[in-house]
LUMBA-600541 format. One record per residue (C-alpha): residue in one letter; z, y, x. Coordinates in Angstrom, 1 decimal, always signed. Example, Ala and Ser with C-alpha at 12.3 -4.5 7.8 and 13.67 -1.06 7.14 Angstrom:
! LUMBA-600541
ATOM res zz yy xx
ATOM a +7.8 -4.5 +12.3
ATOM s +7.1 -1.1 +13.7
//
This chain:
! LUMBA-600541
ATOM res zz yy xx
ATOM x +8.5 -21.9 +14.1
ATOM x +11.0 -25.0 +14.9
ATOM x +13.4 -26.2 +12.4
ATOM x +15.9 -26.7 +15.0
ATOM x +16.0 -23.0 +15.2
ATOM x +15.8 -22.1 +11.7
ATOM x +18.9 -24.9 +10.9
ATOM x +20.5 -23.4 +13.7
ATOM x +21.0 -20.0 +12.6
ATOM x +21.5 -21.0 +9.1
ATOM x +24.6 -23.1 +10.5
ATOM x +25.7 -19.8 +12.5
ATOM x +25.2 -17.7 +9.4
ATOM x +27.5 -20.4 +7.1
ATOM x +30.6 -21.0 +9.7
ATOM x +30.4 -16.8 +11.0
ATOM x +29.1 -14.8 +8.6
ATOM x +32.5 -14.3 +6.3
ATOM x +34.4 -13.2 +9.4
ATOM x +31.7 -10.5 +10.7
ATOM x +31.5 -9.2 +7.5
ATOM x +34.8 -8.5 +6.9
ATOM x +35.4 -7.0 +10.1
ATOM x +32.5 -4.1 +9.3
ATOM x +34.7 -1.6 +7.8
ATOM x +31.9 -0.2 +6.2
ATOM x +27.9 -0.3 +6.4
ATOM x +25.2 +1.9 +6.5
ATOM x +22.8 +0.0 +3.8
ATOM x +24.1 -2.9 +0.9
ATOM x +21.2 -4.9 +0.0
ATOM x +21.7 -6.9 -3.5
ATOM x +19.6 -9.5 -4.3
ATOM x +18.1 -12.2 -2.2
ATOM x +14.6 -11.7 -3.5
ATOM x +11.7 -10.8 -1.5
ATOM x +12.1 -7.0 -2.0
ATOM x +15.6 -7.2 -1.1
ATOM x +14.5 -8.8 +2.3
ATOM x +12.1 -6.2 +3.0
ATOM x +14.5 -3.5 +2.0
ATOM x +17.2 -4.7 +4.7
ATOM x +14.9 -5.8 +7.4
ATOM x +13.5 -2.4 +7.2
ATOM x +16.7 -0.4 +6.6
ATOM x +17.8 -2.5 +9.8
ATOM x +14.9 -2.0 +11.8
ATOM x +15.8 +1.7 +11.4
ATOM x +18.8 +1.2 +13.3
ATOM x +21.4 +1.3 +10.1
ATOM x +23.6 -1.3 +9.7
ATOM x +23.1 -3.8 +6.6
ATOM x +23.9 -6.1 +5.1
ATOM x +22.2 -8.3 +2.6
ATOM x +24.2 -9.9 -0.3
ATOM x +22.3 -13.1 -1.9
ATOM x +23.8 -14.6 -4.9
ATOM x +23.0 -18.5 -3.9
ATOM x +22.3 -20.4 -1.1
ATOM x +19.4 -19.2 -0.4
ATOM x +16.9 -16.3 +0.3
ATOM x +13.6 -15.6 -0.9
ATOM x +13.8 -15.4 -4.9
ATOM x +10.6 -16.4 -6.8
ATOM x +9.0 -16.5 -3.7
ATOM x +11.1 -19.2 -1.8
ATOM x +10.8 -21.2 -5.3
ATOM x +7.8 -22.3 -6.9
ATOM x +6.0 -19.0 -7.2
ATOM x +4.2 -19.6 -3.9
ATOM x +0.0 -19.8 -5.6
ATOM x +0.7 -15.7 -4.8
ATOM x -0.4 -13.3 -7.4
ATOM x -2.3 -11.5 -4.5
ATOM x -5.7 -10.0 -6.0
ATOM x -6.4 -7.8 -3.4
ATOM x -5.1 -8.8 +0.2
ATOM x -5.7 -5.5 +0.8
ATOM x -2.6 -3.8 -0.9
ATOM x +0.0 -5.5 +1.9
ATOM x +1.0 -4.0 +4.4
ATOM x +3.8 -3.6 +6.7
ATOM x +6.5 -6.0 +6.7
ATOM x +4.8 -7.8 +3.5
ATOM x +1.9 -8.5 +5.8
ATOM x +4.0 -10.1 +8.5
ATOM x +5.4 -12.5 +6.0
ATOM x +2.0 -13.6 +5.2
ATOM x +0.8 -13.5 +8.4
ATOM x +3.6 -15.7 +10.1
ATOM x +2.3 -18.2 +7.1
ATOM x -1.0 -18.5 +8.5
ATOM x +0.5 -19.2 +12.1
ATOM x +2.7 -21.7 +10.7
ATOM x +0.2 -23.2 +8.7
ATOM x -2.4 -23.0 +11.8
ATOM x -0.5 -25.6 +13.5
ATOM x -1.6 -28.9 +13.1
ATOM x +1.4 -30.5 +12.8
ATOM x +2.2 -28.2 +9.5
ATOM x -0.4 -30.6 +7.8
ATOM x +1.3 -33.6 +6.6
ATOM x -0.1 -34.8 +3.9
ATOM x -3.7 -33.7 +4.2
ATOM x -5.8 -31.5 +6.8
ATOM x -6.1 -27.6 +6.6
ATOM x -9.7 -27.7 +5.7
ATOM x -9.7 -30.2 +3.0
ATOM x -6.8 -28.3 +1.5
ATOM x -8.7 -24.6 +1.4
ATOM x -11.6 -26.2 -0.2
ATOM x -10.1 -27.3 -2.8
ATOM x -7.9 -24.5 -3.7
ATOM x -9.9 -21.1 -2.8
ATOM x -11.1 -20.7 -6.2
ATOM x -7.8 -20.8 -7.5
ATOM x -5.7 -18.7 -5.1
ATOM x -8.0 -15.6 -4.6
ATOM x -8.9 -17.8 -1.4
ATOM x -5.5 -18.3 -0.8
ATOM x -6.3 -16.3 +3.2
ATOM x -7.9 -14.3 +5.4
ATOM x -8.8 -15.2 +8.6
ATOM x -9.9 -11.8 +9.8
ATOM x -6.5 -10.4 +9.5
ATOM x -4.6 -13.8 +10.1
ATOM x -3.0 -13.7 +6.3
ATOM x -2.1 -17.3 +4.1
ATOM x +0.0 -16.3 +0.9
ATOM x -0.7 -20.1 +0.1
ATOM x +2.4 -21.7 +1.0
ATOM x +5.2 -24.7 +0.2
ATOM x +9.0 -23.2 -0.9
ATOM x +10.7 -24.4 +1.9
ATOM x +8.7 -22.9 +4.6
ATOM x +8.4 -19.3 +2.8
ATOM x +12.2 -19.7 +2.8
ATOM x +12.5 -20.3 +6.4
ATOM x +10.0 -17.5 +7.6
ATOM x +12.4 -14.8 +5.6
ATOM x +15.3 -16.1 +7.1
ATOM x +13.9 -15.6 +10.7
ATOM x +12.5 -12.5 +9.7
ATOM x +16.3 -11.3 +9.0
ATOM x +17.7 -12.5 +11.8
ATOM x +14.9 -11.0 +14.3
ATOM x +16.0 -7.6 +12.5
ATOM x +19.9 -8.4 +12.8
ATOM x +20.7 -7.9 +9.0
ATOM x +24.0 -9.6 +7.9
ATOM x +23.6 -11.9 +4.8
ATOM x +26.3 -12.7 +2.6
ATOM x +25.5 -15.9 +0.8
ATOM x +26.9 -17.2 -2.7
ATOM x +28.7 -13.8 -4.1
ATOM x +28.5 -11.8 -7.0
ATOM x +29.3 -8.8 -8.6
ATOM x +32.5 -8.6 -10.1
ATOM x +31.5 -8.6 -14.3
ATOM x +33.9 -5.8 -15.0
ATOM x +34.9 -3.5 -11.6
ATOM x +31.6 -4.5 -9.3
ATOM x +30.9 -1.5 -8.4
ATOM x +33.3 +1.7 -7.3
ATOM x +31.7 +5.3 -7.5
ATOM x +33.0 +8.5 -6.5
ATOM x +31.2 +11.5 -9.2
ATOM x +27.5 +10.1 -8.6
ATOM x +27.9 +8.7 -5.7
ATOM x +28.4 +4.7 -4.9
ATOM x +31.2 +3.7 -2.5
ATOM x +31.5 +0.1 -2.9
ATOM x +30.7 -3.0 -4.5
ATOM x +33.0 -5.5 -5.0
ATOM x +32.6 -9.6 -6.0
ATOM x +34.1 -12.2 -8.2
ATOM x +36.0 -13.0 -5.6
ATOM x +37.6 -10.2 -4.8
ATOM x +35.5 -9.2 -1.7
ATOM x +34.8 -5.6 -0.8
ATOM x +31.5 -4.0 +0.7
ATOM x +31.7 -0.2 +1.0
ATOM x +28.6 +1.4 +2.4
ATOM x +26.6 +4.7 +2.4
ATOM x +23.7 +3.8 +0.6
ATOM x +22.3 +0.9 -1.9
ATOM x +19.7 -0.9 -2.8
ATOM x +19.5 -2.8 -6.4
ATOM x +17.4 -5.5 -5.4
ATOM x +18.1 -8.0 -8.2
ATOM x +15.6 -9.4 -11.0
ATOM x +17.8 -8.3 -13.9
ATOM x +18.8 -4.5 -12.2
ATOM x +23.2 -5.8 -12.6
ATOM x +24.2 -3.5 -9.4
ATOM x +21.8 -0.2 -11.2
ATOM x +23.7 -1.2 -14.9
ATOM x +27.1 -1.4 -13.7
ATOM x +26.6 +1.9 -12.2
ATOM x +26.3 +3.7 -15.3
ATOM x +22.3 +4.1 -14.7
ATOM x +19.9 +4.7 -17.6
ATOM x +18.0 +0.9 -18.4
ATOM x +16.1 -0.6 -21.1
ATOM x +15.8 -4.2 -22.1
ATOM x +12.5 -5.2 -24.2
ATOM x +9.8 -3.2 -25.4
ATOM x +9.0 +0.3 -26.3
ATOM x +7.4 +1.6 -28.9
ATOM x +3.7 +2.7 -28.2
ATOM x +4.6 +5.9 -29.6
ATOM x +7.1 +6.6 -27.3
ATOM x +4.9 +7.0 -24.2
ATOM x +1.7 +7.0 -26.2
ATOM x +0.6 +3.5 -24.5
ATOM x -1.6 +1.0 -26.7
ATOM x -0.3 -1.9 -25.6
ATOM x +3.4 -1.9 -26.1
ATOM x +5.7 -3.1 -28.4
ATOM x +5.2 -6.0 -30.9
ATOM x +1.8 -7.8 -31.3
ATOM x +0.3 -10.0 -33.1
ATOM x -2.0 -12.5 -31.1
ATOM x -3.2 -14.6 -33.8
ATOM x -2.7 -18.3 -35.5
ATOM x -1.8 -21.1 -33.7
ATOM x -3.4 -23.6 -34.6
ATOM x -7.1 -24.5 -34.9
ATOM x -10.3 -22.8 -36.6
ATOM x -7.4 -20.4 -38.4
ATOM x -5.4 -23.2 -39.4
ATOM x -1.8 -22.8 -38.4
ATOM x +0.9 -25.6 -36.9
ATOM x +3.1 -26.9 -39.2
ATOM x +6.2 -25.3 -38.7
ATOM x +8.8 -27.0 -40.5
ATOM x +11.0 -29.7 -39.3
ATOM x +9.7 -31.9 -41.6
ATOM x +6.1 -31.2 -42.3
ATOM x +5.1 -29.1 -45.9
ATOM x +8.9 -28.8 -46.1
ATOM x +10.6 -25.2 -45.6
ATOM x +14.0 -26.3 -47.4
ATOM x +14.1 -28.5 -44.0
ATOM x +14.1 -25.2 -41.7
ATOM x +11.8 -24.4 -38.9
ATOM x +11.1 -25.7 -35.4
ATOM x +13.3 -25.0 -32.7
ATOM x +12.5 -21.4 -31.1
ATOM x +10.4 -19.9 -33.4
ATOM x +11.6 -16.4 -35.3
ATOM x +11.1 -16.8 -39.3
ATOM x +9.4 -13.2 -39.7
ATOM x +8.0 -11.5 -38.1
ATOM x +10.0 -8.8 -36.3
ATOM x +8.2 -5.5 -37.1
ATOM x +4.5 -4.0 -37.0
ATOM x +2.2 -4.0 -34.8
ATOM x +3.6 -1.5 -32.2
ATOM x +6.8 -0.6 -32.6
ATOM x +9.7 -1.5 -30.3
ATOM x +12.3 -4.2 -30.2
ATOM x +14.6 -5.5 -27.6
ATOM x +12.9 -9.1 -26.7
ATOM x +10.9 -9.8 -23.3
ATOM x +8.0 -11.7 -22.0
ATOM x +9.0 -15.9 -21.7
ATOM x +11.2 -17.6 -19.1
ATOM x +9.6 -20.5 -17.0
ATOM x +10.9 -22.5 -13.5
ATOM x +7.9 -22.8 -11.2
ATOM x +7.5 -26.3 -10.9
ATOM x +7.0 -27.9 -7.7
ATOM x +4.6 -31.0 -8.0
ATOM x +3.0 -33.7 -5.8
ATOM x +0.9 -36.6 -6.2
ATOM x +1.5 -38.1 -2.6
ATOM x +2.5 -41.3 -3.3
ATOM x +4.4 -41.1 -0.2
ATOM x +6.7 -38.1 -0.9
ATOM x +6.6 -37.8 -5.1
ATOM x +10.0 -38.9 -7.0
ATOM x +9.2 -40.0 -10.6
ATOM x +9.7 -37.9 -13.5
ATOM x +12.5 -39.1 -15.0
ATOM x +14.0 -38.4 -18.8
ATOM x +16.3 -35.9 -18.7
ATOM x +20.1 -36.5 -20.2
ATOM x +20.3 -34.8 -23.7
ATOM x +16.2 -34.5 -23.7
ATOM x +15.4 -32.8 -26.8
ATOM x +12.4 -34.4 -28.5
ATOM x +12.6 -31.2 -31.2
ATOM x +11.7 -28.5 -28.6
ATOM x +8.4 -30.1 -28.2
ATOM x +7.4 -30.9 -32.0
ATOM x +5.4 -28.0 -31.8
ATOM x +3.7 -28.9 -28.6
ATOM x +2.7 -32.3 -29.9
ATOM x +1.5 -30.8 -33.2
ATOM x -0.9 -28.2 -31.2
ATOM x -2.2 -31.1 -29.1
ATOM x -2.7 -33.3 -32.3
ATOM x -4.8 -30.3 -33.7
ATOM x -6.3 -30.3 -30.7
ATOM x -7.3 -33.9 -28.7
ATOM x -9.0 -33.2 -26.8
ATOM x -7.2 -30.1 -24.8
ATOM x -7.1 -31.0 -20.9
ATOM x -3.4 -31.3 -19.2
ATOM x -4.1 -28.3 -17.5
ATOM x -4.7 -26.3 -20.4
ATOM x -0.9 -26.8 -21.2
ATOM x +0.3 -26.4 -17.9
ATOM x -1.5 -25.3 -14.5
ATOM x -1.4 -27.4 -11.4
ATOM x -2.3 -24.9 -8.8
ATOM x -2.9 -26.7 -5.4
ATOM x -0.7 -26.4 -2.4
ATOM x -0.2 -27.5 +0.6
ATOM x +0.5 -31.0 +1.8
ATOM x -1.0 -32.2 -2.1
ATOM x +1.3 -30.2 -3.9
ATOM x +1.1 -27.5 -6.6
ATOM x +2.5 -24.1 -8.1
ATOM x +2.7 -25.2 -11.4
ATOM x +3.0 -22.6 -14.2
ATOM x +3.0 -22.3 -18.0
ATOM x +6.7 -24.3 -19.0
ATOM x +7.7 -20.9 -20.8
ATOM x +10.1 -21.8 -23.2
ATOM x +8.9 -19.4 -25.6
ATOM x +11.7 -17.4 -27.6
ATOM x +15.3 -18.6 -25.2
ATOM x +15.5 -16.0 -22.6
ATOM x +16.1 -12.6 -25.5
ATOM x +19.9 -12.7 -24.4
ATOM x +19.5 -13.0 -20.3
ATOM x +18.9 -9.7 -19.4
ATOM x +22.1 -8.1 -20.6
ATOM x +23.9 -11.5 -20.8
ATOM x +27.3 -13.0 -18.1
ATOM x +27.0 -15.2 -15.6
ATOM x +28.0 -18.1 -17.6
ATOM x +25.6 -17.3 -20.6
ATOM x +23.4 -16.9 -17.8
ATOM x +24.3 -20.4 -16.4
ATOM x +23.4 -21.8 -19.9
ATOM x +20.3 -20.4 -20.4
ATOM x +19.3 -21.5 -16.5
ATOM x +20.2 -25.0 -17.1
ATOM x +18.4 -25.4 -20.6
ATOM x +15.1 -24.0 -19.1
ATOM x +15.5 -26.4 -16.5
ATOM x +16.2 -29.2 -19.4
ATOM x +13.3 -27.7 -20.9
ATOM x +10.9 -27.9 -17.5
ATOM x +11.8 -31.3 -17.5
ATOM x +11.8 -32.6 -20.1
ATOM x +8.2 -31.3 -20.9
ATOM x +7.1 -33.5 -18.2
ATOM x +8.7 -36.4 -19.3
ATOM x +6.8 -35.6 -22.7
ATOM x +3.6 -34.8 -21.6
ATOM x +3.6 -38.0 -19.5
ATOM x +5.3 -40.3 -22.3
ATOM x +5.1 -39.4 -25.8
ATOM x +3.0 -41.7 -27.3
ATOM x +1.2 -39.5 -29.8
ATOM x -0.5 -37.7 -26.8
ATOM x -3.7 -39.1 -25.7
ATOM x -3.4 -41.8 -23.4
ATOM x -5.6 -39.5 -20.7
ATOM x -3.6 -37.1 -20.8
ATOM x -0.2 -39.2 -20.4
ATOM x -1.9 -41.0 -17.3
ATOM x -3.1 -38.0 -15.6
ATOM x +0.7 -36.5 -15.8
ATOM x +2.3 -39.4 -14.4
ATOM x +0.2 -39.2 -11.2
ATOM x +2.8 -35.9 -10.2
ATOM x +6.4 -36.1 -9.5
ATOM x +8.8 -33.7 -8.0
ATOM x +8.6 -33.7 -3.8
ATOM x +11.5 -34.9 -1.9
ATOM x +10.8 -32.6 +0.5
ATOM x +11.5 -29.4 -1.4
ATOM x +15.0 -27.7 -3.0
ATOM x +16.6 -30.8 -1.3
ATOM x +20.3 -29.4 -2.3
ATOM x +19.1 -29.3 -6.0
ATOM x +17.5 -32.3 -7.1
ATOM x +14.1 -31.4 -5.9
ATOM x +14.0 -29.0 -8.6
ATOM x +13.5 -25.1 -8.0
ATOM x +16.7 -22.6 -7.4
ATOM x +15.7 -19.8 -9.0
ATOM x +14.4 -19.1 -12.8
ATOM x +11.0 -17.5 -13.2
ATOM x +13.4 -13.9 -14.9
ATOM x +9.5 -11.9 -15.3
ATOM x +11.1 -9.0 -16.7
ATOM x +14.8 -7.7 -17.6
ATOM x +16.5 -4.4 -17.4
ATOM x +14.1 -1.6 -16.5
ATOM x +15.7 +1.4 -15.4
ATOM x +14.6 +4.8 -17.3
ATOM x +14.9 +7.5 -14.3
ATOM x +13.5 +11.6 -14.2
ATOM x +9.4 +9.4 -13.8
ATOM x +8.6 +6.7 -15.6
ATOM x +5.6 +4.6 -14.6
ATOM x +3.4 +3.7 -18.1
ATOM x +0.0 +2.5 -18.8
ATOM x -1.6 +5.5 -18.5
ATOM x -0.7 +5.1 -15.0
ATOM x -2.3 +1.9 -14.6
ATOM x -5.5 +2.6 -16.1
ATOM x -5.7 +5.6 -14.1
ATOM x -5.4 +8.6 -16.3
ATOM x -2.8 +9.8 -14.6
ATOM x -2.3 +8.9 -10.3
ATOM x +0.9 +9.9 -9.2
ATOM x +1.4 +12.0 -5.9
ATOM x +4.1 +10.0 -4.0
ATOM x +2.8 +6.6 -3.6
ATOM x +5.2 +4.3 -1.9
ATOM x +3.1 +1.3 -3.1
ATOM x -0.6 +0.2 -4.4
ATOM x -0.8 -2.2 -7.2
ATOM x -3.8 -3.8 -8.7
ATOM x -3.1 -6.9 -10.4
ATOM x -4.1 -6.7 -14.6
ATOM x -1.7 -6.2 -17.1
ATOM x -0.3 -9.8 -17.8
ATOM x +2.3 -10.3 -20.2
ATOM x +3.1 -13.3 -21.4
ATOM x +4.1 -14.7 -25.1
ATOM x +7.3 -12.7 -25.9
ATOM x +7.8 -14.9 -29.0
ATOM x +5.9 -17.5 -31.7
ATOM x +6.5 -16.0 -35.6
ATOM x +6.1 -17.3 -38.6
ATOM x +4.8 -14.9 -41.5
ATOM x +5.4 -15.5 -45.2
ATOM x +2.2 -17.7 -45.9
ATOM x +4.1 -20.0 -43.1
ATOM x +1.5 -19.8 -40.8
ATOM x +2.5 -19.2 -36.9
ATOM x +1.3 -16.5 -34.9
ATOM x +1.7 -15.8 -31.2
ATOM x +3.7 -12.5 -30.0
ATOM x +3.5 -10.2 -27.4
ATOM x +0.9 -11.8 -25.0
ATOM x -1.8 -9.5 -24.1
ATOM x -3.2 -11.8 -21.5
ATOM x -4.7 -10.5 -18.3
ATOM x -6.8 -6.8 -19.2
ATOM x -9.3 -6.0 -16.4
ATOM x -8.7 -5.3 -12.9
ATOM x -6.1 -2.2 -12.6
ATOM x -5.5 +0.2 -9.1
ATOM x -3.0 +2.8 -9.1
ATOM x -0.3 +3.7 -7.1
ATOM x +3.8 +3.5 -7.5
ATOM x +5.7 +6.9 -7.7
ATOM x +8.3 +6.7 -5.4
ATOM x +10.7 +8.6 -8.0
ATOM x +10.3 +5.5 -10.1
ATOM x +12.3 +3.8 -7.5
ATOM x +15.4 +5.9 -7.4
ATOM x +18.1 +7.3 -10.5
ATOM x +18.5 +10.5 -12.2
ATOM x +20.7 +12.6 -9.6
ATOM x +23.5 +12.9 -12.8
ATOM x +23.7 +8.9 -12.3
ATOM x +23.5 +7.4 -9.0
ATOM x +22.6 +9.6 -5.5
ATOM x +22.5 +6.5 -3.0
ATOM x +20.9 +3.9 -5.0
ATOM x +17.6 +2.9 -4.9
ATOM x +15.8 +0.2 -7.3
ATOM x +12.6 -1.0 -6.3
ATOM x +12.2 -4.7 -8.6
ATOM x +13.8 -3.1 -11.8
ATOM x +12.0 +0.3 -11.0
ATOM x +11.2 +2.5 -14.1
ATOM x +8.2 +1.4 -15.9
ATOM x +7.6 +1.0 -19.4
ATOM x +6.8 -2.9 -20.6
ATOM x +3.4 -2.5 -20.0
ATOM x +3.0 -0.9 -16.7
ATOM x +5.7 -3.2 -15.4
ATOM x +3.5 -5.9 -16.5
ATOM x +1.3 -5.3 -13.9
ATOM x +4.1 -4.2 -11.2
ATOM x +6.1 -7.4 -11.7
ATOM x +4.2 -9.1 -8.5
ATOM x +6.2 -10.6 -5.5
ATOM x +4.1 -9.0 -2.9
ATOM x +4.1 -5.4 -4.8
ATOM x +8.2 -6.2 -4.7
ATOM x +8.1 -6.5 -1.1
ATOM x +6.2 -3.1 -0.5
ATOM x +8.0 -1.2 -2.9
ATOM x +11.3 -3.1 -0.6
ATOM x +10.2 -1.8 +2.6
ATOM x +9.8 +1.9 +1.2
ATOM x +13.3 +1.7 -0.4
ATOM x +14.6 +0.7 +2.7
ATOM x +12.8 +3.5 +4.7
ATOM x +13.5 +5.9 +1.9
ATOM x +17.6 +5.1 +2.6
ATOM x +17.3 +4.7 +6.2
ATOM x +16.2 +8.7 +5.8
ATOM x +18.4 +9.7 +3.5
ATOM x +21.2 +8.8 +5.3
ATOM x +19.8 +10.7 +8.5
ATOM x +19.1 +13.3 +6.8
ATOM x +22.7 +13.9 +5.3
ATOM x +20.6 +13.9 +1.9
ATOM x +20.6 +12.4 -1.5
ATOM x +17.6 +10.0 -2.5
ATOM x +16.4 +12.5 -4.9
ATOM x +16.7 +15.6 -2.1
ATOM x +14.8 +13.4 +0.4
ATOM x +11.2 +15.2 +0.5
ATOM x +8.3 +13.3 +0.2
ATOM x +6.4 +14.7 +2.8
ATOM x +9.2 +13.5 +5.0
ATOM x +9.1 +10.0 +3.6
ATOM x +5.2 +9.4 +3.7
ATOM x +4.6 +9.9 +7.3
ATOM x +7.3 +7.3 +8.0
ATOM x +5.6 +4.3 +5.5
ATOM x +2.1 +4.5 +7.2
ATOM x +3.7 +4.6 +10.8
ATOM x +5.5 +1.4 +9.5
ATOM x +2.1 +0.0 +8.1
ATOM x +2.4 +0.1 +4.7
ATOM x -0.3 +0.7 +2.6
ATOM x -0.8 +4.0 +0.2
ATOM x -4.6 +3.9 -0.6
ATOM x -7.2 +1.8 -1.2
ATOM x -10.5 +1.3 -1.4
ATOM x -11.4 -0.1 -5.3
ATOM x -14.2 -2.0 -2.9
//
């Protein structure tokens, strides 16, 4: 793939695309959301011979997937098909070129990462899901325009009249701006499920009650002391003091027992982008209105325990050209308002993660109360001046792991997962664990602090994704289907939440509209036996071998 090429169309997209899509009176498939399943969904919609369009609400296209996420959380190669597998196939081509290796070779690099990527390829079926942001970015981008989707860059639901129904059915969306894209069928391809809530469909934000689909490991949980050999952290402000108020971000009961429900969701994290190339790293630098508080606790953990390795606070997962996918910022207890919040609460909350991303680095390589190893060995990584080069160097998009969830007539649970109970219209294959992450850090009356809501990664799951989790009750929405903010309790979606089980479960919303619409039927009349037939021609995979 050239660059020329890529910047080429991008430039064609930029100066022509506001024109062309005001002069298509009204389209067969709206796409909304630039994340990987929403891709999918219109190249496949598209390759179906509807027209589509693709609405992103940035600059750019790919989601989690185009920033920072890119160590994929692929277990089992196995489980993409289709168009997920051409993504990750045009990967390895690209990254089969010599000339793609800048920084080191391609051998030296897949030694040193295949333990920590599940390999990170396959060279039997000519698959990498090992990649840098930039160049996933470009391959979706090409893989739109070989389909002939339309994409509609920067634009945004209007907050109170985005979306116009008629009874059930969705006619039109419309933007902040005032811009108007009727069509015959949607797809709610979003991270937070905004298009599915504004049209009246049935959602829930947080965590159910185990009781409520008889699962074990929802709602709240207690995870244990922080601390060391059941000594907790400190958790006032100033140390044995409670008249001085606790640390930043951490709840002063705890919420509930063990179990029961409550509205807060797994932590928030950007997916940092890291190098220690000499040649291409920019130094961490403080960040304006760094707040040393946020990381009290931090440095009290790390006092408790000196000896901890950097990457026991925060991953460095090697990619490409000597950079990483590094995880674990999560700034534990400030998303609880995102799901449900406006784009300028949103906006807020964006921009103090980031504050928080970066300043953690500056803190991990500068306070001087951390081990001087550990301060040394951060300061070898900086961000790459090669990546998000519009946006500091920093990643676009905010690691949102889970936000609305839409409740429709089949709701995916734990029992699903596990495998009591396989569903019988698979439009997808999952088998990554259970893996939440902490929902929040609580201190009880003793003033000890416990971690909340992690449950870790269980053992290895396979199941399969009911394709009636991906569409609305009939009484709420006819031509909409969801297939990131599907219907899955906490837990199951725990598992689900994977970028390449979003692309899959893309591609069969996209195939599911295409046939609708042929078919002169709703999403919830289209049979089953009449969408099957059409994923495996298509490639996309509906069983699997546990092997």
């Amino acid at each position: 793939m050239k660059n020329s090429i890529i910047y080429g169309f991008i430039l064609t997209v930029t100066l022509c695309s506001a024109h062309l899509l005001q002069a298509q009176k009204k389209w067969d498939v709206c796409v909304y959301g630039e994340t990987p399943a929403g891709i999918t969904a219109a190249i496949q919609a598209a390759r179906m011979h509807k027209q589509v369009v693709l609405i992103s609400n940035t600059a750019h296209l790919g989601g989690m997937a185009a920033s920072g996420l890119t160590a994929t959380d692929l277990n089992n190669f196995r489980i993409a098909g289709g168009l997920t597998r051409d993504f990750y196939r045009r990967l390895y081509a690209y990254y089969s070129d010599s000339s793609a290796w800048r920084s080191e070779s391609r051998d030296t690099f897949f030694e040193r990462s295949k333990k920590r990527t599940y390999s990170g390829k396959n060279d039997s079926l000519q698959m990498q899901w090992v990649y840098e942001s930039h160049v996933g970015e470009d391959i979706f981008r090409q893989m739109l325009q070989d389909a002939g989707v339309q994409v509609a860059y920067n634009e945004r639901l209007h907050p109170a009249h985005g979306v116009e129904k008629e009874g059930a059915r969705i006619s039109a969306v419309r933007m902040e701006n005032g811009r108007h894209y009727p069509a015959r069928m949607f797809i709610d391809a979003t991270y937070e499920g905004d298009l599915m809530a504004r049209a009246g469909v049935s959602y829930i934000v947080g965590r159910e009650s185990n009781s409520v689909y008889n699962e074990t490991l929802n709602g709240i949980k207690l995870n244990g002391i922080l601390g060391r050999d059941g000594v907790s952290i400190d958790p006032y402000i100033k140390k044995g003091d409670p008249s001085s108020g606790i640390l930043p971000f951490l709840e002063p009961h705890i919420p509930g027992s063990n179990g029961e429900g409550d509205h807060r969701t797994q932590a928030y994290c950007y997916r940092l982008t890291l190098t220690d190339d000499p040649d291409n790293r920019i130094a961490i630098a403080q960040p304006a209105g760094y707040q040393p508080l946020w990381y009290e606790f931090l440095a009290r953990f790390i006092a408790m325990n000196p000896g901890i390795p950097l990457k026991n606070i925060i991953s460095f997962t090697p990619m490409p050209n000597k950079k990483t996918d590094t995880n674990h910022a999560d700034f534990v207890g400030a998303n609880y308002a995102w799901p449900e919040a406006g784009y300028a609460t949103r906006d807020s909350i964006a921009q103090m993660h980031k504050d928080y991303a970066l300043g953690l680095l500056w803190f991990l390589g500068n306070d001087p109360r951390l081990p001087e190893a550990m301060r040394m060995e951060m300061k070898r990584w900086g961000l790459p001046k090669d990546e998000f080069t519009d946006n500091g160097h920093f990643p676009y998009q905010l690691y949102v792991r889970e936000a609305r969830r839409m409740v429709s007539d089949y709701v995916m649970t734990e029992k699903n997962c596990n495998g009591q109970e396989p569903v019988q219209d698979a439009v997808a294959v999952a088998t990554y664990p259970l893996d939440c992450h902490y929902v929040s850090r609580v201190v009880d009356e003793q003033g000890r602090v416990h971690a909340e809501g992690s449950y870790g990664k269980q053992k290895s799951t396979y199941y399969t994704i009911s394709y009636r989790s991906l569409r609305p009750r009939s009484a709420e929405a006819v031509n909409l289907l969801v297939p990131v903010c599907l219907s899955a309790s906490h837990v199951a979606y725990s598992s689900i939440r994977m970028e390449p089980v979003y692309m899959v479960l893309g591609q069969s919303a996209g195939t599911a509209a295409a046939l609708a619409l042929d078919r002169h039927q709703t999403v919830q009349e289209l049979p089953y036996e009449v969408l099957k037939p059409v994923l495996l021609k298509d490639g996309q995979v509906l069983t699997l071998n546990r092997k």
